[in-house]
C-alpha positions as CSV (number, residue, x, y, z in Angstrom):
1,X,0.0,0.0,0.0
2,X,2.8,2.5,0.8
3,X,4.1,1.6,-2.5
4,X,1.2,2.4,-4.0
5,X,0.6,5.9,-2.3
6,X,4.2,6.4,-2.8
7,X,3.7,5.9,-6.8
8,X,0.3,7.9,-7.4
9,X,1.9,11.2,-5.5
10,X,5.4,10.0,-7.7
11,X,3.0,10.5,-11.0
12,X,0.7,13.4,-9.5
13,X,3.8,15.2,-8.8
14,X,5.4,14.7,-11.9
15,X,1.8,15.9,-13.4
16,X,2.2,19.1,-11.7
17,X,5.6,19.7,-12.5
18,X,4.6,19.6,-16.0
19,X,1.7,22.1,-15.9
20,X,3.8,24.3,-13.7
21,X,6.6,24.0,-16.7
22,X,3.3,24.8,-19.1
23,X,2.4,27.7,-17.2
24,X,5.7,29.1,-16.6
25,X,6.5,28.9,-20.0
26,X,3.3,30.4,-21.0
27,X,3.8,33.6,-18.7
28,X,1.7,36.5,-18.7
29,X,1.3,37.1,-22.2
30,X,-0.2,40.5,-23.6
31,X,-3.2,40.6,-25.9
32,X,-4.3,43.1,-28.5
33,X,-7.9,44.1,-28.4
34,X,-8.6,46.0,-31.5
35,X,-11.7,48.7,-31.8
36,X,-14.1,46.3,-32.8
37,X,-16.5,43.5,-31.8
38,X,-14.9,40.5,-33.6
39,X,-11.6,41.3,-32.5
40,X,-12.7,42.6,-28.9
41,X,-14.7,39.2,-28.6
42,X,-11.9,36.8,-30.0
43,X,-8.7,38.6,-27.9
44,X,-11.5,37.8,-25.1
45,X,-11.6,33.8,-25.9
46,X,-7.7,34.1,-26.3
47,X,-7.5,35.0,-23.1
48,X,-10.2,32.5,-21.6
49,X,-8.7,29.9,-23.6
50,X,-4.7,30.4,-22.3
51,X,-5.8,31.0,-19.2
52,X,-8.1,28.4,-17.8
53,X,-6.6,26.0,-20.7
54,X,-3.3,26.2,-20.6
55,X,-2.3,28.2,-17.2
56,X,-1.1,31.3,-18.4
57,X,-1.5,34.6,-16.5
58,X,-2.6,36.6,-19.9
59,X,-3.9,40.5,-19.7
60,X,-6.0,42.5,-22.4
61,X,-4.2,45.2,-23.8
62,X,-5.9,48.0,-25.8
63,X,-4.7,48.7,-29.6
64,X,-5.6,48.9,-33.0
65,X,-4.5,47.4,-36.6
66,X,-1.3,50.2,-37.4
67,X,0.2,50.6,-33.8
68,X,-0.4,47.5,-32.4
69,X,1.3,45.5,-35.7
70,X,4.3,48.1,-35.7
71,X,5.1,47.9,-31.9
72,X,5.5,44.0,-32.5
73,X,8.1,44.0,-35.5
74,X,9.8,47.0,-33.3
75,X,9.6,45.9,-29.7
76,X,8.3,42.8,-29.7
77,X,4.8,43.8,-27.8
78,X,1.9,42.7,-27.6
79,X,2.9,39.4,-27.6
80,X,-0.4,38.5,-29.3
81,X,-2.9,39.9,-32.0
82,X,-5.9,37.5,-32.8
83,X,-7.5,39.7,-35.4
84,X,-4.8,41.7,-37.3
85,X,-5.6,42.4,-41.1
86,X,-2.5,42.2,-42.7
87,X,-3.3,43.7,-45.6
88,X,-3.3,47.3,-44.1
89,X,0.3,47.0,-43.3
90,X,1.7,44.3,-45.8
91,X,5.2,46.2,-46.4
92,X,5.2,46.0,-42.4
93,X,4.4,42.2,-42.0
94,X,6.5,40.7,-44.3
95,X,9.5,42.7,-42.8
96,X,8.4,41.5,-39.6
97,X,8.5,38.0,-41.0
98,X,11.2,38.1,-43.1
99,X,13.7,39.3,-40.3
100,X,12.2,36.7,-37.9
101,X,10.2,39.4,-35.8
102,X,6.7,38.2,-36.2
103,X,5.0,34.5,-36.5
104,X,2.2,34.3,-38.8
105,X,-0.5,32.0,-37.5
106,X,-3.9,31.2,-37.6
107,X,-5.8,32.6,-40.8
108,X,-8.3,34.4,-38.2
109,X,-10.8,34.8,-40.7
110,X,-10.6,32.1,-43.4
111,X,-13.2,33.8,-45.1
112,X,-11.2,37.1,-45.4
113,X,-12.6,40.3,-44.5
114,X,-14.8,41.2,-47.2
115,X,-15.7,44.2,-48.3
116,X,-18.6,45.5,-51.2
117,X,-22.0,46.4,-52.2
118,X,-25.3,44.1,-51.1
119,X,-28.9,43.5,-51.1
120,X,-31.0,42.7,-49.1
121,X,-31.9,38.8,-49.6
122,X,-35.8,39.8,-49.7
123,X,-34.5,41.5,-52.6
124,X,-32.1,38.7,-54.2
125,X,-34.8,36.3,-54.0
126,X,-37.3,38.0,-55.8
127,X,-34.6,39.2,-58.1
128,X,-32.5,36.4,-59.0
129,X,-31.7,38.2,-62.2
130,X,-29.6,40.8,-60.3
131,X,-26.3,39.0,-58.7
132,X,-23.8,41.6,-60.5
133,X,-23.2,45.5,-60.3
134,X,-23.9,44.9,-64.0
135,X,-27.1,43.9,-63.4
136,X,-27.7,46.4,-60.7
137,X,-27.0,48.5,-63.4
138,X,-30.1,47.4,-65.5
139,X,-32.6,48.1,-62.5
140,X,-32.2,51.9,-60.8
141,X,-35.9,51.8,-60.6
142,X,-35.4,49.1,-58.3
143,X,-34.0,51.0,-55.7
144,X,-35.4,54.1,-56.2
145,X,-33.9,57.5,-54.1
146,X,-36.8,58.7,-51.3
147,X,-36.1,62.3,-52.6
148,X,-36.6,61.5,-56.4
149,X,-37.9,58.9,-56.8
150,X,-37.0,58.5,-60.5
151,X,-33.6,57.8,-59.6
152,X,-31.8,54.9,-58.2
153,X,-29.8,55.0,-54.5
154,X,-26.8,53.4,-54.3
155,X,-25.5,54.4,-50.5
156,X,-22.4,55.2,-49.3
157,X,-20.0,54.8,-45.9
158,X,-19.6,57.9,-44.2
159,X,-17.0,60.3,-45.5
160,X,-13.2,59.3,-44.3
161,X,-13.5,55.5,-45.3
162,X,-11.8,53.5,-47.6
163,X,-14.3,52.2,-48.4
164,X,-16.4,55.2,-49.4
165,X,-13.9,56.1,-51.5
166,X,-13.9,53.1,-53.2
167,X,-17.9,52.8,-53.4
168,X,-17.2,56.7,-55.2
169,X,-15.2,54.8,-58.1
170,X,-16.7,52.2,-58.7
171,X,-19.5,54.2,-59.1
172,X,-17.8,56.2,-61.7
173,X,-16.3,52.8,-63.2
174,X,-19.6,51.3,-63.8
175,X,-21.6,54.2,-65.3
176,X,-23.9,54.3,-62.4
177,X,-24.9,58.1,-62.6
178,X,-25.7,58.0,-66.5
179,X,-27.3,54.2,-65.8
180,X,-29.9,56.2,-63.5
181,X,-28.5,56.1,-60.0
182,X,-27.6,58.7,-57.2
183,X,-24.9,58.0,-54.9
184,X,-26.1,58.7,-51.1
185,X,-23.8,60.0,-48.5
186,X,-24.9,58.3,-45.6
187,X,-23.4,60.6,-43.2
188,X,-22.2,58.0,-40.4
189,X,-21.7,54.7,-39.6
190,X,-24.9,55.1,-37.2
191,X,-26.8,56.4,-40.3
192,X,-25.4,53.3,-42.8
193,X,-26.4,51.2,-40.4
194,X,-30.0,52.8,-40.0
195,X,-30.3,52.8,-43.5
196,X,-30.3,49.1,-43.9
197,X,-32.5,48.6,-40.5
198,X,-34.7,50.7,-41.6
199,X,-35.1,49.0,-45.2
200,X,-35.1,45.7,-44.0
201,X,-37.8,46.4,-41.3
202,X,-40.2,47.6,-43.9
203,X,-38.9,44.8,-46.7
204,X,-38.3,47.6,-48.8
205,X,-35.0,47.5,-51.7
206,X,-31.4,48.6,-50.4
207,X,-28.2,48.8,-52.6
208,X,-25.2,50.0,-51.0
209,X,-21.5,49.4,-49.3
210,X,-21.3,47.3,-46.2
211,X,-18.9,44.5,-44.9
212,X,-18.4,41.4,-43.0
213,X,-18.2,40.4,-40.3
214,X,-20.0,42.9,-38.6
215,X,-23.3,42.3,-36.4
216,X,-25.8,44.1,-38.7
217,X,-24.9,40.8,-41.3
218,X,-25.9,39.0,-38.6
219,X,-29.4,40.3,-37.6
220,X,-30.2,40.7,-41.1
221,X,-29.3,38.5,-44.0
222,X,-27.7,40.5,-47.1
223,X,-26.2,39.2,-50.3
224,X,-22.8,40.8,-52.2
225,X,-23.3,41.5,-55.5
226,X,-20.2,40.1,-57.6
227,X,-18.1,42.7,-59.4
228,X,-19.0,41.0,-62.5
229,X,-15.5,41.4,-64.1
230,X,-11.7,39.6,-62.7
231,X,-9.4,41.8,-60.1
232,X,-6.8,43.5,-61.0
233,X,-4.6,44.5,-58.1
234,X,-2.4,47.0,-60.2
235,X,-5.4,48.9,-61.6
236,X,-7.2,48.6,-57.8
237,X,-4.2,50.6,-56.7
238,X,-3.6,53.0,-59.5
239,X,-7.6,54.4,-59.6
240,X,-10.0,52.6,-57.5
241,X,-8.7,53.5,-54.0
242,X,-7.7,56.8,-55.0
243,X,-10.9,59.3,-54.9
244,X,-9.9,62.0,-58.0
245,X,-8.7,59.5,-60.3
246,X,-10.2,60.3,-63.4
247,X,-10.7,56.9,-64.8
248,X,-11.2,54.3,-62.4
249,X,-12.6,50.8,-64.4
250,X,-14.6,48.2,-62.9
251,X,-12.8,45.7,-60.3
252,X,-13.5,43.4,-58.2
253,X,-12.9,44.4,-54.5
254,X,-10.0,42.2,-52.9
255,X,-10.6,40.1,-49.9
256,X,-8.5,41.2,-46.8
257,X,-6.8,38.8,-45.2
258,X,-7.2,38.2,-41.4
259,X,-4.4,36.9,-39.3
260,X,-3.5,35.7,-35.9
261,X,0.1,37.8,-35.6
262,X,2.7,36.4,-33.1
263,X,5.6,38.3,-31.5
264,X,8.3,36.0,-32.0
265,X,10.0,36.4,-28.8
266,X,6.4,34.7,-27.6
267,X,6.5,32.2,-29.9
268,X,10.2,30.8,-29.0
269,X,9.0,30.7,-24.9
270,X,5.0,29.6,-25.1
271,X,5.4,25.5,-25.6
272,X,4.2,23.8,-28.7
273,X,0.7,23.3,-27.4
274,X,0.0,27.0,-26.8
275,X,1.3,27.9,-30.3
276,X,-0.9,24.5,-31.7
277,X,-4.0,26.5,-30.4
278,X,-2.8,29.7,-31.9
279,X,-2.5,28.0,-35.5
280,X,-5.8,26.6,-35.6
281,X,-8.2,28.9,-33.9
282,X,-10.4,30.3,-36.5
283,X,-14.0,31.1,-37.3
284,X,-16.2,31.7,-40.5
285,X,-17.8,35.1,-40.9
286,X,-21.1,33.8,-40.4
287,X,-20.2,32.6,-36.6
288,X,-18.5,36.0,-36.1
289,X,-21.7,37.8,-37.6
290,X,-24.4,36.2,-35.3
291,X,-22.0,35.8,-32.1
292,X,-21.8,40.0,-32.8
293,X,-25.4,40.4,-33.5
294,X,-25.4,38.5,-29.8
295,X,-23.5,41.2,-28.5
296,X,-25.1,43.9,-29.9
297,X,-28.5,42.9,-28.8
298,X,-27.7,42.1,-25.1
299,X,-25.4,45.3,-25.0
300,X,-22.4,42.8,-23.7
301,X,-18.8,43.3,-23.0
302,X,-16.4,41.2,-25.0
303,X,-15.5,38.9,-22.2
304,X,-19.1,38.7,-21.8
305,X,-19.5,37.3,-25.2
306,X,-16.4,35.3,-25.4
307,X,-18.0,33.4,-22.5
308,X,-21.5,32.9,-24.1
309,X,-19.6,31.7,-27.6
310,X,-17.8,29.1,-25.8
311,X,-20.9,27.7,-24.0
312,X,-22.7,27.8,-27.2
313,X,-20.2,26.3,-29.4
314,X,-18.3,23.3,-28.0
315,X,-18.3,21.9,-31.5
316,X,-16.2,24.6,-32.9
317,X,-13.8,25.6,-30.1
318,X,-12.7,22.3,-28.8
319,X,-11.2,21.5,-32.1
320,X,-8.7,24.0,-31.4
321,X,-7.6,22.6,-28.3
322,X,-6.0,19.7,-26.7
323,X,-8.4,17.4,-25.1
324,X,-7.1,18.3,-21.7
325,X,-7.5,21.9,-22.1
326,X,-11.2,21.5,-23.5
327,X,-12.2,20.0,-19.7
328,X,-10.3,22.1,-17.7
329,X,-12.1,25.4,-20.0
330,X,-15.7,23.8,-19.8
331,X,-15.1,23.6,-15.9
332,X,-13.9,27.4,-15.7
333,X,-17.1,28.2,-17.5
């Protein structure tokens, strides 16, 4: 019996050891929360997750796409950023990479960040015929302007956007003023967002720029029109991005990619299974859209929501981890 005793506190004490190697190599890792919901609501599960997972002491730290990315090829902080999209900085990245700064992980976002102009799908279902700007191009009487009613809308982001000035050229690119359309400033991101509530209350047609993920995608269901024509990246960067280009043709609006960015320095210290969880955590835009819609409905915080996606999802999360982490999360929760 002594032998016994002797050899379970032998293997409970060798079990310890190990998690107290995990932890310690683990640390107290910084996180970047960036201004918005998807990335405020997965730095949130990052920290959940390497916490009650995997022992770490990890702390939310406030930034945003340029900074955050910047301070990690030139000081090696944060240590983590769950939703960076890389192709604001690319220049930046790859030096990061290339001089063995910055681990590229998981593709956050498999879907990309996508960016464009929609329907409603009240309206793509009763039009099938439209699924192209060139179509949209054939129909202004569809989506007729509230002040003159013989004109189409087409509406706008709010003035300082990319992607306003973007929706501005391909607006000249496609003809849309001489097809029979007005473009509509929408004065704010509160009054874009209206705009769509407001149409989709009253199942009346919408045209206009929006992304994903966001939560408005998902409370209400909206389709992308396709650009009807291949992207060029050279010509996207001579005319469409730049608002008095004269010329701008029609293009197809890139997909951003989405990123889970590593500090190096991080990387070398955290243990193989920490950096295993890092390279597969990702989520489709749809998840993203309703877990936001979630949010934005019950007015919660990020860590709020972070813990209502990981009771809610089991499915998807626990593929990420190690089976041993998954018990010791569901526990915490």
């Amino acid at each position: 019996m002594k032998t016994l005793l002797a050899s379970t506190c032998l293997v409970f004490g060798l079990l310890g050891g190990v998690a107290a190697a995990s932890a310690a190599e683990c640390g107290s890792p910084t996180i970047a929360s960036m201004n918005w919901q998807s990335a405020e609501v997965l730095s949130a599960i990052d920290k959940i997750i390497l916490n009650e997972g995997y022992g770490c002491s990890a702390e939310i730290t406030i930034g945003d796409t340029v900074p955050t990315i910047t301070s990690m090829v030139e000081k090696g902080q944060p240590d983590i950023a769950p939703e960076a999209w890389a192709d604001t900085l690319p220049e930046v990245v790859k030096r990061g990479v290339d001089e063995g700064k910055l681990v590229v992980a998981a593709t956050a976002l498999p879907d990309g960040g996508i960016q464009g102009w929609w329907i409603p799908k009240y309206v793509a279902d009763a039009h099938p015929e439209i699924k192209t700007i060139g179509d949209l191009m054939k129909n202004p009487k569809l989506f007729p302007n509230a002040e003159n009613p013989d004109k189409g809308a087409i509406v706008n982001g709010p003035q300082g956007w990319g992607g306003t000035v973007v929706t501005g050229q391909l607006f000249k690119a496609y003809g849309a003023e001489k097809a029979g359309f007005i473009l509509v400033d929408s004065g704010s991101s509160a009054g874009l967002d209206g705009s769509i509530a407001k149409a989709y209350e009253r199942k009346q047609p919408w045209v206009g720029y929006y992304w994903s993920p966001t939560a408005l995608l998902g409370k209400y269901e909206m389709v992308k029109l396709e650009p009807g024509v291949a992207a060029d990246a050279a010509e996207w960067k001579r005319c469409n991005t730049v608002a008095d280009c004269p010329d701008p043709k029609p293009n197809a609006w890139p997909v951003d990619k989405v990123v889970t960015l590593v500090a190096k320095p991080f990387s070398d210290k955290a243990g193989p299974e920490i950096m295993d969880y890092l390279k597969k955590r990702s989520w489709s835009n749809d998840t993203v859209n309703k877990l936001m819609a979630w949010m934005t409905d019950n007015q919660a915080t990020g860590e709020d929501s972070a813990k209502h996606f990981l009771k809610e999802n089991p499915d998807i999360w626990t593929k990420w981890v190690s089976s041993d982490a998954a018990e010791k999360i569901k526990a915490s929760l």
